[in-house]
Every structure is written in C-alpha cells, then in structure tokens.
C-alpha positions in Angstrom: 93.0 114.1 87.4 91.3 111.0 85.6 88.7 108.4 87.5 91.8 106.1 88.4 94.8 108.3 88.1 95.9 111.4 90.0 98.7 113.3 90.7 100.7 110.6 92.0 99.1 107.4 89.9 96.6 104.7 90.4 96.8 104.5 94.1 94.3 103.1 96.6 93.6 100.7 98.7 95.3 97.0 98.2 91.9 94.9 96.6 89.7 97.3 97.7 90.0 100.3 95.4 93.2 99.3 93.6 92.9 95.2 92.6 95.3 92.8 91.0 92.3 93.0 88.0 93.7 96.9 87.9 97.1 95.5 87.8 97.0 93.0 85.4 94.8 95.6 83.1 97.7 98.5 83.1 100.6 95.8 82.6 98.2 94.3 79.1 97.6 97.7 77.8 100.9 99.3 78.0 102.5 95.8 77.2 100.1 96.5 74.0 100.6 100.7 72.9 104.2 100.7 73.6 105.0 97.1 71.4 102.8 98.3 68.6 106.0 98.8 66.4 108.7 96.8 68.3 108.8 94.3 71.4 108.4 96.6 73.9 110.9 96.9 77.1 109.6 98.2 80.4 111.4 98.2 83.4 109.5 97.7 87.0 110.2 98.7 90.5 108.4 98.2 93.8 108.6 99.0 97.4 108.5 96.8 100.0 105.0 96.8 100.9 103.5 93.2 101.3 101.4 93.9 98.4 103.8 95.3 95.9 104.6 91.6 95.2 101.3 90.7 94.1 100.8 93.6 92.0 104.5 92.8 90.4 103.3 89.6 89.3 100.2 90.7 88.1 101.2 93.5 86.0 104.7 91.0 84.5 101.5 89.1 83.8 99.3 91.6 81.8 102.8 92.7 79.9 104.5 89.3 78.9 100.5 88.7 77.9 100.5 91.6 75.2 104.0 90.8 73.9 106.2 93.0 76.3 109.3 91.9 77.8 109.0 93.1 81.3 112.5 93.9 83.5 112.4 93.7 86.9 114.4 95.8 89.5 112.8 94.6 92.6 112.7 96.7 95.7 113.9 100.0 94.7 113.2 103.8 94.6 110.8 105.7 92.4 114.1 108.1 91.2 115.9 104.9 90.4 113.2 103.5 88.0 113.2 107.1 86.5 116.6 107.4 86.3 117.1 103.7 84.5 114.2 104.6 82.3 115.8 107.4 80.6 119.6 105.8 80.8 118.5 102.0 79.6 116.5 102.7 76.9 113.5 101.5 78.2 109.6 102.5 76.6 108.7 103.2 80.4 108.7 102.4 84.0 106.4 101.5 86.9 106.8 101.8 90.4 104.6 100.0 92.6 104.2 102.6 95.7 101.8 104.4 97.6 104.2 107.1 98.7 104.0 107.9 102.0 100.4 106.1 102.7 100.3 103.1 105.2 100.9 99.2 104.3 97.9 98.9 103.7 97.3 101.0 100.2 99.5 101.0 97.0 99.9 102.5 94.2 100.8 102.4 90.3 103.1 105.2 89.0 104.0 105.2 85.0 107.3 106.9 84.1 107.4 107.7 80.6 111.0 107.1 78.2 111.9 110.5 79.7 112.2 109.6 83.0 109.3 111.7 83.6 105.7 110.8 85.2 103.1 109.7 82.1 101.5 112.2 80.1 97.3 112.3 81.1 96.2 111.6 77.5 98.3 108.2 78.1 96.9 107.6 81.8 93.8 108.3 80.5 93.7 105.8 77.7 94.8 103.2 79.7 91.2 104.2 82.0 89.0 104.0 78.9 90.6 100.2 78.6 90.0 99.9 82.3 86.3 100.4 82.0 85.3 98.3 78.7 85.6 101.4 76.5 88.0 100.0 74.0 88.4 97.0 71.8 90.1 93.7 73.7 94.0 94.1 73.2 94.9 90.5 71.2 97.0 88.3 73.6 100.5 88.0 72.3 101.5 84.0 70.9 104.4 81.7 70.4 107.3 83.8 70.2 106.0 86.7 70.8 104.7 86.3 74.5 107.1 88.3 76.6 109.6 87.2 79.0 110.8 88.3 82.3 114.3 89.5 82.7 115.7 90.4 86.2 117.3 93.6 86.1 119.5 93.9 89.8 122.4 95.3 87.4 119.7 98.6 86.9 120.0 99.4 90.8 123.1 99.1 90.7 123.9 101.2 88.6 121.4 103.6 89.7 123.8 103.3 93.3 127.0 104.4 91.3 125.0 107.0 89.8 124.4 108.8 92.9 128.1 107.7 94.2 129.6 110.0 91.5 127.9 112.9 92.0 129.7 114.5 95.9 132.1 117.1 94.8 134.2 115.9 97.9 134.1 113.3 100.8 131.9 113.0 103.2 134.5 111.9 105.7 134.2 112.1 109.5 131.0 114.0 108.9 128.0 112.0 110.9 125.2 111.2 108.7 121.5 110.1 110.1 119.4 108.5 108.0 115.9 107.1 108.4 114.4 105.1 105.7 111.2 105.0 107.0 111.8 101.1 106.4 110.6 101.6 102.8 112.9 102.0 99.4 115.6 103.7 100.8 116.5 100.4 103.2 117.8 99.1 99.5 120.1 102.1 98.3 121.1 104.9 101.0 123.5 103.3 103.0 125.8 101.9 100.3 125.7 105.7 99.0 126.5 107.3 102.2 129.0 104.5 103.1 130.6 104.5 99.4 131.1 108.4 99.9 132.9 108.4 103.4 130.3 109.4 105.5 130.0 107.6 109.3 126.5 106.3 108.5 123.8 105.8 111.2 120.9 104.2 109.7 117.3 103.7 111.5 113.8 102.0 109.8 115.7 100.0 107.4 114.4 96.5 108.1 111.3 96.5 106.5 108.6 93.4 107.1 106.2 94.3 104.4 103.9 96.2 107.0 106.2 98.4 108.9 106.8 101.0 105.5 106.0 104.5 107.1 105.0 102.8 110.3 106.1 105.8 112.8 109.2 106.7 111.2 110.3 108.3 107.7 109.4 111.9 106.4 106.2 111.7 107.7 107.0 110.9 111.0 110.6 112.6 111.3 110.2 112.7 115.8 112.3 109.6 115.8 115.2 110.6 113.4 114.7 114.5 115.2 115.9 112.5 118.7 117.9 109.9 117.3 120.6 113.1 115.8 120.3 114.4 119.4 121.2 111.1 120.9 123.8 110.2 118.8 125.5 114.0 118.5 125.0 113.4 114.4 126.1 116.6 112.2 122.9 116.1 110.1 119.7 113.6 109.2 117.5 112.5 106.2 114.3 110.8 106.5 112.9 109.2 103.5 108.9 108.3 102.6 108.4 105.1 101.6 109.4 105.3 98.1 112.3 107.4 98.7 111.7 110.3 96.2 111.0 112.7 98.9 113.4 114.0 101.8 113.2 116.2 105.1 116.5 116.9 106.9 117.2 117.5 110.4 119.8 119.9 111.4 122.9 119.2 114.6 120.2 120.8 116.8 117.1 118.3 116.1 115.5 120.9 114.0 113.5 120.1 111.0 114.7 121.3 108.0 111.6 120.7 105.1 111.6 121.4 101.6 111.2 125.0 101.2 114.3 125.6 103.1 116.2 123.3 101.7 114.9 124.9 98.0 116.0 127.7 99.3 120.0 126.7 100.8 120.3 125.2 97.6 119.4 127.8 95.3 121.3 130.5 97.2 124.5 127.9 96.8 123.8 127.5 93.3 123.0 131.3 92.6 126.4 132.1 94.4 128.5 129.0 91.9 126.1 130.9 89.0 124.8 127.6 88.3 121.1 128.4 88.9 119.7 129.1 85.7 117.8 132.7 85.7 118.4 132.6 89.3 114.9 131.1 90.1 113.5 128.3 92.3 110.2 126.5 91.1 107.7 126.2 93.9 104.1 124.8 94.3 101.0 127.5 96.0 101.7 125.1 99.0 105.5 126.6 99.6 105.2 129.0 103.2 105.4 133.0 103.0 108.9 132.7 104.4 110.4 130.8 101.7 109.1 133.8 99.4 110.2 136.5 101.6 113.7 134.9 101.7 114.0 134.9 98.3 113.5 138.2 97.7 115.7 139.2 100.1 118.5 137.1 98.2 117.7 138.1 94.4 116.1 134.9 94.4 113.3 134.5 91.8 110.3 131.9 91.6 107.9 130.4 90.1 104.5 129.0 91.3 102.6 125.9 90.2 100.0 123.9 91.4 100.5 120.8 94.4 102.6 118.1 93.0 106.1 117.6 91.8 104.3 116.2 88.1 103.9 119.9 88.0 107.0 121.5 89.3 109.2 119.4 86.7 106.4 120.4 83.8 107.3 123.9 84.6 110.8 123.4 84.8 111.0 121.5 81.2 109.4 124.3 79.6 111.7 126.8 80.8 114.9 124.9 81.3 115.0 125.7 85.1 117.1 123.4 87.1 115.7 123.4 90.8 112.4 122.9 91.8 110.1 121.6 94.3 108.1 121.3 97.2 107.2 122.1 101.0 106.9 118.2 101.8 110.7 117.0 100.3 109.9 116.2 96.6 112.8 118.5 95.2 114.2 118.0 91.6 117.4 118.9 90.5 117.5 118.8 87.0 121.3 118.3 86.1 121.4 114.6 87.9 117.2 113.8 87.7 114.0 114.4 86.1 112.0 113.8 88.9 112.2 113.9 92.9 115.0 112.1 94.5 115.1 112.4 98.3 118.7 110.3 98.4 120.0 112.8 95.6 118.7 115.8 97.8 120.7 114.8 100.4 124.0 114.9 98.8 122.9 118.4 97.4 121.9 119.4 101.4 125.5 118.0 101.7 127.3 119.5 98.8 126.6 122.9 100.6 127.4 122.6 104.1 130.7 121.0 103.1 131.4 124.0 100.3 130.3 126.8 102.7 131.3 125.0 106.0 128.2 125.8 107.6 126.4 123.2 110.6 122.5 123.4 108.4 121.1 124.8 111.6 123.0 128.4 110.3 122.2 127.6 106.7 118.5 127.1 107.3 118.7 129.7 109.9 118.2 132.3 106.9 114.8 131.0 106.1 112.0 132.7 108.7 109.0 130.3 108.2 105.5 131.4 109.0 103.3 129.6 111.2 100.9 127.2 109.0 98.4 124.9 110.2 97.0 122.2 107.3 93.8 120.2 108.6 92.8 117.5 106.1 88.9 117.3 106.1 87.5 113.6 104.5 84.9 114.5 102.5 82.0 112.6 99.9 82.6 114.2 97.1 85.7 116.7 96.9 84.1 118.3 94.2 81.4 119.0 95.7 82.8 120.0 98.9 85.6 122.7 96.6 82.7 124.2 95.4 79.9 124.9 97.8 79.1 128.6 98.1 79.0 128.9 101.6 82.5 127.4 101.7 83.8 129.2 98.7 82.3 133.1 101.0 84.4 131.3 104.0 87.4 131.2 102.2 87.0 134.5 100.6 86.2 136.2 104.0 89.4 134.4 105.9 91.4 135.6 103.1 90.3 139.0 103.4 90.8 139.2 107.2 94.4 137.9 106.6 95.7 140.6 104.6 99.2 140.3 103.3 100.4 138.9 106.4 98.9 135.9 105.7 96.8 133.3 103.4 94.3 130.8 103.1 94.3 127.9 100.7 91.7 125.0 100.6 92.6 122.1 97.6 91.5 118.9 96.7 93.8 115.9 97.6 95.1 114.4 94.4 95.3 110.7 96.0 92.7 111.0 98.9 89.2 111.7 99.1 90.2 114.6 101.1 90.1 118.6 101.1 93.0 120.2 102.5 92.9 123.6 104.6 95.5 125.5 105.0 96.2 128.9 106.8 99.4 130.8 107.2 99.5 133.6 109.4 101.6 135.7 112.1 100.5 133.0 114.9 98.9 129.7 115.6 95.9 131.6 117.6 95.3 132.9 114.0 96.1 130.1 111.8 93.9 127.5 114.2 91.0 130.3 113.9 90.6 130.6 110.3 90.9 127.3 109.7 88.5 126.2 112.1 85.8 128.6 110.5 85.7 126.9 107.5 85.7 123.8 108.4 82.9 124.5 110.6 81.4 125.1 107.8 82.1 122.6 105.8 80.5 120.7 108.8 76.8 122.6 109.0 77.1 121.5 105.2 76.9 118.1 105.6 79.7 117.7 103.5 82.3 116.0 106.2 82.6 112.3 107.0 82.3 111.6 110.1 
C-alpha cells in the first residue's frame, strides 16, 4: 500500500483526509501520463454520495486542465466503469466511491485500459506528484484543453451487457433486491426486469446521505425480513458501489461469498467450464468453504484480502472464478473485476439449471463459526508488529489446532487491525480473540 492509496484507492474522509485539492491533483496527472502521445480519453463514474459530485468536477477539472477529454457516466457501478473501460477504448477509468463506508467518506478508484484496478508503480507516481516530488505538469492551451463529453450511452450499454448474459428466463421466479440506495438504484432493476424476473426492489432512492445507511451488504437484516415478508424465492443486497453481493436464500438465510464461490464453482466444475477445477480465495475465506471443496474435487488458491489480488492471481493463471468472503466475486468470462449485479445472475444461472431453492445449494457448504473484531489503532504498523501481540497470536494459534485459526491484518482503507478467529464455537472464537486484543490494550496501542 502507498501513503494515499490502498487496496481499494484513495479513500478517506470527504475534505478531511481525501480533498477536492486530492481530486483535482489525480484528474491533472493522469490527464498528463496517459495524453503524453495522444489526447487522452478517460471515462468517470460515481456513486451517489453527496460528495461524489464535487470530486467529479474537480477531477473533469484537473483532466480537461492537462489536455484530457474526460467522459462522464454519472451515477453508475464500479463493474460498469470497468467493463466500459476495456470495451470503449478508453486509457482508464475512475470511480468515485468509498465502497461500503458511510456518506460521509469517499473514495478514488483508477481502472487501468484492462478493466483492471491500477498497477502500484502508476498509483504511486501519481503520490510523488501529490506531495511536490515531481516537476509541475504544463497546463494544456487553446485547442488542446480538454472537453467534457457525457457518456449515458456507456451505462447503457453496460445494462445490455449484463441483459445478455441469463442462459434462460427469469420468469415467475421472485427476485429481492436491496441496493443499499447506492449504484445499484441506477442498473439492477432494468436487468432483473429486462430478464423476466418479478422484481422487488428496496434502498433504491438514494438522497446523497442514505448510501449504506442500514441497508445493503453490510446491513443485509432488512433484505433477510423483507424475502420472509414478501415469500421471495431469493435476495441480493449490494454495497454502495455495487461490485460486491451477499444473497439471501427462500428461508432468510444469508448466503455470503464463500458459499456462493463455492455453488458456482461446483456448477461450473459439473458444465467442465471451470478451468483446472479451482476457485481463487483470499486467507479471509472460512474453514468450511475449504473443507467443501475438498470434499467436491474442488481446488483453490489463496491470496491476500482484496479482490485487486484475487483477479492478479487469476490473470496469471487463466483461472476464471475467484473471490471473496464479503461478495467481491469475479467471473472472468463476462468481467475483470467484482460485479455484485453479475453475481447474481450466476447465483441465478444455477438454481434455474439445477432446480434447486439456494437454501439446498448452500446447504452443502458447513461454515465454521468466525468472530472478526476491528480494533482502531495509531499506527497499524506498529500495532502488526509488537511482540507481545505477535506471542498472542502465535499462542491462540497453537491452542486452536487444526480445528481452527487465528488471523490478525492490517485494514487496507482504515486505520484499523482486524482480528479474526475461526473455531468449533463462539465460546472459543470470542475467547481468543478477546486475548489479544486485551493485549493490544495493555499496549497502549488501541484508540479509545
């Protein structure tokens, strides 16, 4: 990770930690390396945060400043920016989105002509012109300023994109989806709707400080009761910038990522469509998911937290389904990056093929009890690598055994560490946990 960007961009706090100055900065340096040659063309998308507005203008600002003509798709998806990257001919994309945090922060995420989050040495460059360390980019003149284009058209066809890919209708089947009045208000429904589905929608009328508010993937209780409520067949909640999905199943279950990984890749193992017959996971996926694929002649891969990294692996090997606990799942054939709208129709493609309810389909998939505390922290570094935390990790892991683990991490968009204990019961997962955290506390190393 660089001093600005993580695993997930430039995200912080609207003008606190993440200005319009920030903004205006990215949009004049990548305005500058990508039109070095040519006029540059780069396509932008936002979320409906109040504040994605101001940092769209801003950044149209710094591009149109160095020369680059800057396309605008207005409140979309992440997966839609990626996908008209790689499809339009465009040098790059950026998505103004903080995910799944609050109103309140945002966030700047650079897609490279791939379709793919920016390489580091990229990122990084654009830091060192953050912070003074390069030479002043010339502004462009004449006919060479920029110009701003609206794009709509790129959504749209972003929309028939995912409309083409069903195998079959989607009639009489009840569909639930929460939007988590975020990116997905703008694109889910029309899909569902176009495909035959009787679509129930909930969070999709987004006021600029409701994105996330109670609702979506990270608060998937509502959509959980609405399915019960409304007798739906199934439900999808999306985070705010809709390139992550959890399901709920006929019975109000949740149904996250590594089960979904894991219906999917059985399908697709069974249709010998799975290439090598392995799923790529990150360290965060749960014991069960593992244990289930063994079971099934499933392989897998493991790679550090983030989806950046799931899709790196899968590149380099030329596997075709990946992902991870929290929704981000890739599917290779149709995307190169996470696409919660897209996982749906794949959740969808096998319950209609198999004609299985996804309570029996998920059913196969025991998952171990896992308790994650997130401990806010001065310095994460610091924190990761304290020796009398580092001997509390070492010595829950050893109690565990191979019926269960411990895994502490560094947030890549917080300042947060991350504990996390799998084991054969809460008693034990809330025990082990606890320890080191307790530890971290007599450290002096928590925030209160």
């Amino acid at each position: 990770m660089g001093k600005y960007f993580g695993t997930d961009g430039f995200r912080g706090e609207a003008n606190v930690n993440l200005t319009v100055e920030h903004a205006y900065q990215v949009g004049r340096y990548l305005g500058w390396y990508f039109g070095r040659d040519h006029k540059a063309k780069i396509v932008i998308g936002k979320d409906t945060r109040r504040s994605s507005y101001m940092f769209e203008y801003s950044l149209v600002a710094g591009l149109t400043a160095s020369g680059a003509d800057a396309y605008l798709l207005h409140v979309t998806t992440t997966p839609s920016v990626s996908y008209v990257v790689r499809t339009e001919g465009f040098d790059c994309g950026i998505m103004i989105s903080a995910s799944h945090n609050p109103f309140y922060d945002n966030g700047i995420k650079i897609i490279n002509g791939l379709g793919q989050k920016m390489d580091a040495e990229v990122e990084a460059k654009i830091e060192s012109y953050i912070d003074g360390e390069q030479p002043e980019i010339p502004l462009a003149q004449r006919e060479y300023i920029g110009r701003t284009v609206d794009f709509a058209a790129g959504r749209n066809r972003y929309i028939g994109h995912l409309i083409s890919i069903p195998i079959r209708s989607f009639k009489n089947v009840k569909v639930g989806l929460d939007c988590a009045n975020g990116s997905a208000s703008s694109v889910a429904k029309s899909v569902f709707d176009a495909v035959g589905a009787r679509t129930y929608v909930i969070h999709s009328e987004p006021d600029g400080t409701n994105i996330n508010d109670s609702c979506g993937s990270t608060h998937i209780e509502s959509l959980q009761k609405y399915v019960i409520e409304n007798g739906l067949d199934v439900g999808f909640a999306y985070d705010g910038d809709a390139d992550r999905c959890l399901a709920v199943d006929e019975k109000g279950h949740v149904v996250d990522g590594d089960r979904i990984m894991f219906l999917c890749g059985k399908y697709m193992k069974e249709q010998g469509r799975l290439k090598d017959n392995t799923i790529v996971t990150t360290i965060m996926s749960n014991m069960g998911l593992y244990k289930a694929c063994e079971r099934e002649g499933l392989r897998y891969e493991q790679t550090a937290v983030g989806d950046k990294y799931v899709c790196e692996n899968m590149m380099a090997n030329g596997y075709n389904l990946g992902g991870e606990q929290s929704g981000h799942i890739i599917f290779s054939k149709h995307a190169t990056t996470g696409d919660g709208i897209l996982t749906s129709l794949m959740v969808m493609e096998v319950m209609l093929e198999k004609k299985q309810p996804l309570s029996v389909l998920a059913d196969e998939v025991t998952i171990y009890p896992q308790l994650l505390k997130n401990v806010r922290v001065a310095d994460k570094k610091t924190a990761r690598e304290n020796p009398k935390v580092i001997a509390a990790v070492a010595a829950a892991g050893e109690a565990l055994g191979d019926d269960g683990r411990i895994l502490v991490r560094e947030s890549g968009t917080e300042p947060v560490i991350r504990v996390m204990v799998e084991a054969e019961n809460d008693v034990l997962c809330a025990k082990y946990v606890d320890q080191v955290i307790d530890v971290m506390k007599a450290e002096g190393l928590v925030l209160d």
